[in-house]
C-alpha positions as CSV (number, residue, x, y, z in Angstrom):
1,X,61.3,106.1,108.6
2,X,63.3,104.4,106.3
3,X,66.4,105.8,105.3
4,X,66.6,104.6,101.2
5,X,63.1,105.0,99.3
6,X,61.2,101.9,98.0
7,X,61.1,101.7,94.6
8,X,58.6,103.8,92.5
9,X,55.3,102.0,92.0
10,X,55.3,102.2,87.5
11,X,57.2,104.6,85.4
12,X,58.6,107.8,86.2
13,X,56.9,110.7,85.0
14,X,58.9,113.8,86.4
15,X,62.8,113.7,87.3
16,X,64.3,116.7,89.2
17,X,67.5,117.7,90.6
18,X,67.2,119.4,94.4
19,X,70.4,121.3,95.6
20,X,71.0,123.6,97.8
21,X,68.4,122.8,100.7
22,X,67.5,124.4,103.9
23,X,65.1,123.1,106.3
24,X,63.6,124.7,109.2
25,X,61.0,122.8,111.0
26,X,58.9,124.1,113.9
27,X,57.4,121.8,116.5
28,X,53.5,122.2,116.7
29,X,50.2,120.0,117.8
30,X,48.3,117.7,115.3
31,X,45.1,119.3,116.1
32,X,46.6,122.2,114.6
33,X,47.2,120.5,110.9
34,X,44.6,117.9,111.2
35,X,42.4,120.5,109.1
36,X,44.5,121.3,106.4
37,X,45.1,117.7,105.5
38,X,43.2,115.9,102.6
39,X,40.2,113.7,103.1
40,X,42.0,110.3,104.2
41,X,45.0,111.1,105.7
42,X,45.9,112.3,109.4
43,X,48.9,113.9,111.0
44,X,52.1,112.2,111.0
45,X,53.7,112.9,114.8
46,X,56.8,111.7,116.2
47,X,57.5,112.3,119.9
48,X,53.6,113.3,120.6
49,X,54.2,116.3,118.2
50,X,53.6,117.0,114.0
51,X,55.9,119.1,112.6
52,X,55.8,122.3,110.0
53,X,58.4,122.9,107.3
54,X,59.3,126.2,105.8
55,X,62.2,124.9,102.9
56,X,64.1,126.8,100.3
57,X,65.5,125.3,97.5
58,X,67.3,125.3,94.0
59,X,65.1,123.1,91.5
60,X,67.0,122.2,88.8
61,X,66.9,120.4,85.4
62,X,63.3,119.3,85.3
63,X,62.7,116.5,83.0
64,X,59.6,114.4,81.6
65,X,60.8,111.3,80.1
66,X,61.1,110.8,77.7
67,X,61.8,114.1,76.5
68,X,65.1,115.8,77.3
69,X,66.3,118.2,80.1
70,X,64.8,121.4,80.5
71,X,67.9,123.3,81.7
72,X,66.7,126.7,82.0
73,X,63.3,126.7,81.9
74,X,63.8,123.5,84.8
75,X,65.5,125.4,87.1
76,X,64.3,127.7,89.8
77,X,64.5,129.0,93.3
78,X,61.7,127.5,95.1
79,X,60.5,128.2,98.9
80,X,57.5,126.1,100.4
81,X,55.6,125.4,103.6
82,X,55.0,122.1,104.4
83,X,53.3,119.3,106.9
84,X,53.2,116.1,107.7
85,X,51.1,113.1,106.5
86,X,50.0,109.7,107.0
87,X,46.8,108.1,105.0
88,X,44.8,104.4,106.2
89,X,47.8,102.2,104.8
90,X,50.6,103.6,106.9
91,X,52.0,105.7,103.4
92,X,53.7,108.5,105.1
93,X,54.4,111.7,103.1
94,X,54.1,115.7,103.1
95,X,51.3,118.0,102.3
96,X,52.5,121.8,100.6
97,X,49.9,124.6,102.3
98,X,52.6,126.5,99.4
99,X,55.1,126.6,96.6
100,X,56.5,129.9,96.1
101,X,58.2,129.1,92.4
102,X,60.4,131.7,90.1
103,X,59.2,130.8,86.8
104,X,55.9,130.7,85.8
105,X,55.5,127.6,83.6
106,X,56.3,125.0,86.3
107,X,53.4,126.6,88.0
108,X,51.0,126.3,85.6
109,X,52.0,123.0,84.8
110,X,52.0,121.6,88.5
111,X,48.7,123.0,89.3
112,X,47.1,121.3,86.3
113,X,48.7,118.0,86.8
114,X,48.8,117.6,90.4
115,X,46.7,120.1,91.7
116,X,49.8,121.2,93.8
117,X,49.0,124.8,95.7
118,X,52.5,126.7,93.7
119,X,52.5,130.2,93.2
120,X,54.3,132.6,90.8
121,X,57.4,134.5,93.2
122,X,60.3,136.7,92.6
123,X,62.7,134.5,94.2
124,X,66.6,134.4,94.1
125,X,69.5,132.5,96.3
126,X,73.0,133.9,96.9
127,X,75.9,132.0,98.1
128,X,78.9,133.1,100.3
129,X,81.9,131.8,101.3
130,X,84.1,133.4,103.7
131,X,85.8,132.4,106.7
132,X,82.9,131.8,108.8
133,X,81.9,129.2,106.1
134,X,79.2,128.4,103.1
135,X,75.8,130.8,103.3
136,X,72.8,131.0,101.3
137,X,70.7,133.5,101.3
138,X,67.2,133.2,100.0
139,X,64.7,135.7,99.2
140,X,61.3,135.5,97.5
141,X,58.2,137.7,97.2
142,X,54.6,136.2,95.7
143,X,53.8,138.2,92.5
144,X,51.0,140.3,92.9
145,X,49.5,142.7,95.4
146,X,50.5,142.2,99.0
147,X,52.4,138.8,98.4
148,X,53.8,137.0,101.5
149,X,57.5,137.2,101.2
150,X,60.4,135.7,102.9
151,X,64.3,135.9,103.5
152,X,66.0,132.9,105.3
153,X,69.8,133.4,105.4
154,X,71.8,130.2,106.8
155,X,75.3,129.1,107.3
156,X,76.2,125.6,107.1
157,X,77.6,123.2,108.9
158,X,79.2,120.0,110.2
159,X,77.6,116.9,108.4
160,X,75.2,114.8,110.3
161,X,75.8,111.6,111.9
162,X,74.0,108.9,111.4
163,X,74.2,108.2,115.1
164,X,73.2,111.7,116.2
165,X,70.8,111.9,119.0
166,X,68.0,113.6,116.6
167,X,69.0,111.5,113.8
168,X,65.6,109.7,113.9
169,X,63.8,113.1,114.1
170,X,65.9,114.3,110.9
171,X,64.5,111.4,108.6
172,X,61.3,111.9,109.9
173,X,61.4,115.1,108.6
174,X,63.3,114.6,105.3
175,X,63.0,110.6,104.1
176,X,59.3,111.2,103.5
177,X,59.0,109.5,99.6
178,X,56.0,111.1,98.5
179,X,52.9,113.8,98.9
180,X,49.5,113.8,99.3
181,X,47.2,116.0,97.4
182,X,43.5,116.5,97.0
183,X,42.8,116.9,93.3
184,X,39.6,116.7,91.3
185,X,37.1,115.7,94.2
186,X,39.7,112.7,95.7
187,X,43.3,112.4,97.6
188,X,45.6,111.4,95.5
189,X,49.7,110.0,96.6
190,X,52.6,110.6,94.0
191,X,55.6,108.9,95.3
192,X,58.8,110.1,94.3
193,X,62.5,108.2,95.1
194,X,66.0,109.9,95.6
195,X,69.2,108.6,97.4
196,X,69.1,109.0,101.0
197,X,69.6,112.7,102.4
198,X,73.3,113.9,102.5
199,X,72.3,116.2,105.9
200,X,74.1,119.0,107.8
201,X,73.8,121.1,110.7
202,X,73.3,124.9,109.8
203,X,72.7,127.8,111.6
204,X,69.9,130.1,110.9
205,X,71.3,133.7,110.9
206,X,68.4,135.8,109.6
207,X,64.4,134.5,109.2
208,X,62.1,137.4,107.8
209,X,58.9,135.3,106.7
210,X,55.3,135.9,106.0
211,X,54.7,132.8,104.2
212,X,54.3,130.9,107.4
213,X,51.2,133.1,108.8
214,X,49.7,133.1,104.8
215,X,49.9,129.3,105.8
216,X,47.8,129.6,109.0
217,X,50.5,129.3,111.3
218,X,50.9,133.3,112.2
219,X,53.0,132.6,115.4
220,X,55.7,130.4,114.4
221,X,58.4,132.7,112.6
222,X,57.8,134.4,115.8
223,X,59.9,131.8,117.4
224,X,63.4,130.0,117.0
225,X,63.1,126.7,114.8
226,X,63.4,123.7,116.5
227,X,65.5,122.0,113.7
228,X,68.1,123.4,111.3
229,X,69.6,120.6,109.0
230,X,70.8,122.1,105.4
231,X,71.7,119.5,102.3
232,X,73.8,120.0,99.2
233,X,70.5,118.0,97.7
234,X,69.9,115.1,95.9
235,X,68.3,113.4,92.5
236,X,64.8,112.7,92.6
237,X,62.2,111.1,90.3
238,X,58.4,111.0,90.4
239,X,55.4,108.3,89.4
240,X,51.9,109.0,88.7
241,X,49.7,110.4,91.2
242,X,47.4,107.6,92.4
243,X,44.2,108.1,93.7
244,X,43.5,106.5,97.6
245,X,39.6,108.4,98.6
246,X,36.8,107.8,95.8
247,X,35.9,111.5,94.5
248,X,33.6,113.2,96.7
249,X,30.6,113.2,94.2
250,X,29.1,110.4,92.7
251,X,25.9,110.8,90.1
252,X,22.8,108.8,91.5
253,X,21.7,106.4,89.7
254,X,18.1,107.1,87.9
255,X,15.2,104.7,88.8
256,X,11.9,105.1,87.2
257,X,9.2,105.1,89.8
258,X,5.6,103.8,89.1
259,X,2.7,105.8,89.6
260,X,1.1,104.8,92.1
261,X,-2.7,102.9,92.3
262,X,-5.8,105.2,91.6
């Protein structure tokens, strides 16, 4: 995976800021995602293995060039379960099964436009600092009867080196530059480009989740992660969504038929 993003393919339609990150990835089989993935693309696997991602996040100061910053209405706690994609020309990416989102026009909005799967949460972060370190502790409940909820409490640590022995594995699971969708009968690709990952160790000290099983993977909060990594987050910006499968229906073309001999 490449470590710095490509540049976007035409003008940028959504700018973001990400801070704050936690990811905790489990190890799993491809046969496991293969279903959940839109028409055109297969699991991405490192190792023999594809990988789920169950990430919480501050989104901040959302912005649609050109108009300005949305500072308040821009900026949320988000939490969302994620996997791992590859289409026909090698374009590597993620695919949400969720986006648990605390305000309720970003959903709207990113459901229309994208088709993305987010949902309207409850969903706060709180930091600590004390002489074990930095914490954040993130909790977030779907709205509505029996939600999925989840509470992921980490402490950071040490940064990464770029040298590490899982290195490789971290920027397969972070340097991704882009999702796949399927939106409107096709699979579409919206790339998005950021400054390479500023990644740490962290330590997960509490995991209560239930968005993993709403997911279809009921078994894996069950378990340790198999990668931590935590980042203080980057700037991001996204292009248009582009469509790579041709739309599932097509209208037949009409041909008048002559009768046939008496």
């Amino acid at each position: 995976m490449p470590i710095e993003s490509p540049p976007l393919p035409g003008r940028t339609v959504v700018e973001q800021r990400w801070r704050d990150l936690v990811f905790l990835h489990w190890r799993t089989e491809p046969e496991r995602v293969a279903p959940y993935l839109p028409a055109g693309t297969r699991p991405d696997v490192i190792d023999g293995a594809t990988w789920v991602g169950l990430i919480p996040f501050v989104l901040a100061d959302t912005r649609f060039p050109p108009l300005p910053t949305m500072h308040r209405l821009g900026t949320f706690v988000e939490v969302n379960v994620r996997l791992y994609s590859v289409d026909r020309d090698g374009r590597r990416g993620v695919v949400f099964r969720t986006l648990e989102a605390g305000r309720l026009l970003p959903v709207i909005a990113a459901r229309l436009a994208f088709g993305l799967p987010y949902h309207w949460a409850s969903s706060r972060v709180v930091h600590r600092i004390d002489a074990s370190g930095q914490e954040l502790d993130f909790r977030s409940r779907r709205r509505g009867p029996g939600g999925p909820s989840t509470r992921i409490r980490a402490r950071l640590g040490e940064p990464m080196a770029a040298d590490a022995p899982d290195a490789a594995l971290a920027r397969f699971l972070t340097a991704r530059w882009g999702f796949h969708e399927h939106h409107l009968g096709r699979t579409v690709w919206a790339r998005n480009a950021h400054e390479p990952w500023p990644l740490s160790r962290a330590e997960l000290l509490e995991l209560d989740d239930g968005l993993l099983a709403a997911s279809g993977f009921d078994d894996l909060a069950e378990r340790p992660p198999d990668s931590v990594l935590a980042s203080t987050g980057v700037a991001t910006a996204f292009s248009r969504p582009r469509a790579i499968e041709a739309p599932a229906w097509r209208l037949q073309p009409i041909t008048r038929r002559r009768p046939a001999p008496a």
